[in-house]
C-alpha positions in Angstrom: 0.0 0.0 0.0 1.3 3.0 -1.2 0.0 6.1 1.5 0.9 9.8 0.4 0.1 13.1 1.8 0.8 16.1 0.0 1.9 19.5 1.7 -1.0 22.4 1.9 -0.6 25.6 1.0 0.8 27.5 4.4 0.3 24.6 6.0 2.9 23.7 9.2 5.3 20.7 9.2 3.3 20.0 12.1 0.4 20.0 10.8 1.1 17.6 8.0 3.2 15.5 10.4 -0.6 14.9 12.3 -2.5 14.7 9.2 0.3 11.8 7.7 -0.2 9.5 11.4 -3.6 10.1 11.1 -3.8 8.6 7.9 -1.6 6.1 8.7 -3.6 4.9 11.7 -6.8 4.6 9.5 -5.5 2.7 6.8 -4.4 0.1 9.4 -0.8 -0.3 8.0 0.4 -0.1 11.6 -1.7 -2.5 12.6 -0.9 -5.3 10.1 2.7 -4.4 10.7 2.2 -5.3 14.3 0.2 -8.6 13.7 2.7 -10.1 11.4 5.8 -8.9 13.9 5.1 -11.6 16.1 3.2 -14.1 14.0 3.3 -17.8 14.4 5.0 -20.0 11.9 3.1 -23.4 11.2 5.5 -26.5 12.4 5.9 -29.6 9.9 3.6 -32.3 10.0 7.2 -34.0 11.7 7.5 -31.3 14.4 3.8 -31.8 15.4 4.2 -34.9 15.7 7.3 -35.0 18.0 5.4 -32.3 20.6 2.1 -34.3 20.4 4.6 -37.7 21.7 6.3 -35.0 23.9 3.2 -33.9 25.7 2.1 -37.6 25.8 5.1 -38.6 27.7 4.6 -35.6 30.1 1.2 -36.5 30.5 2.3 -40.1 31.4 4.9 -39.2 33.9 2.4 -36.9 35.6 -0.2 -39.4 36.0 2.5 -41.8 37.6 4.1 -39.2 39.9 0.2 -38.8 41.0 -0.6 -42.1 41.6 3.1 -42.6 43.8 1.8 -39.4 45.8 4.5 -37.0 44.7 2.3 -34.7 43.1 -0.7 -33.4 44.5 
């Protein structure tokens, strides 16, 4: 998206500074920016896998420390 904003006549740095983040916040380009900063890569059908197995095992270990009485 291309976003321009073009000077007034007389019109303050100031002024066009506000009138440029005011446009900027409406067309949501800040926003989008933002979403994909932090945004989640998909893991491989592989990597699933392994956590699924992983939380599994946890699982398992957890329900046997329970049933010994270490865990509450």
């Amino acid at each position: 998206m291309n976003l321009q904003i073009k000077r007034k006549d007389k019109e303050s740095v100031q002024s066009l500074i506000r009138r440029f983040s005011q446009a900027v916040q409406r067309s949501g380009v800040l926003l989008r920016a933002r979403k994909n900063r932090f945004r989640n890569r998909e893991k491989s059908r592989e990597m699933q896998k392994r956590a699924a197995l992983l939380r599994e095992e946890k699982r398992k270990e957890y329900e046997r420390l329970k049933k010994l009485g270490k865990v509450k």
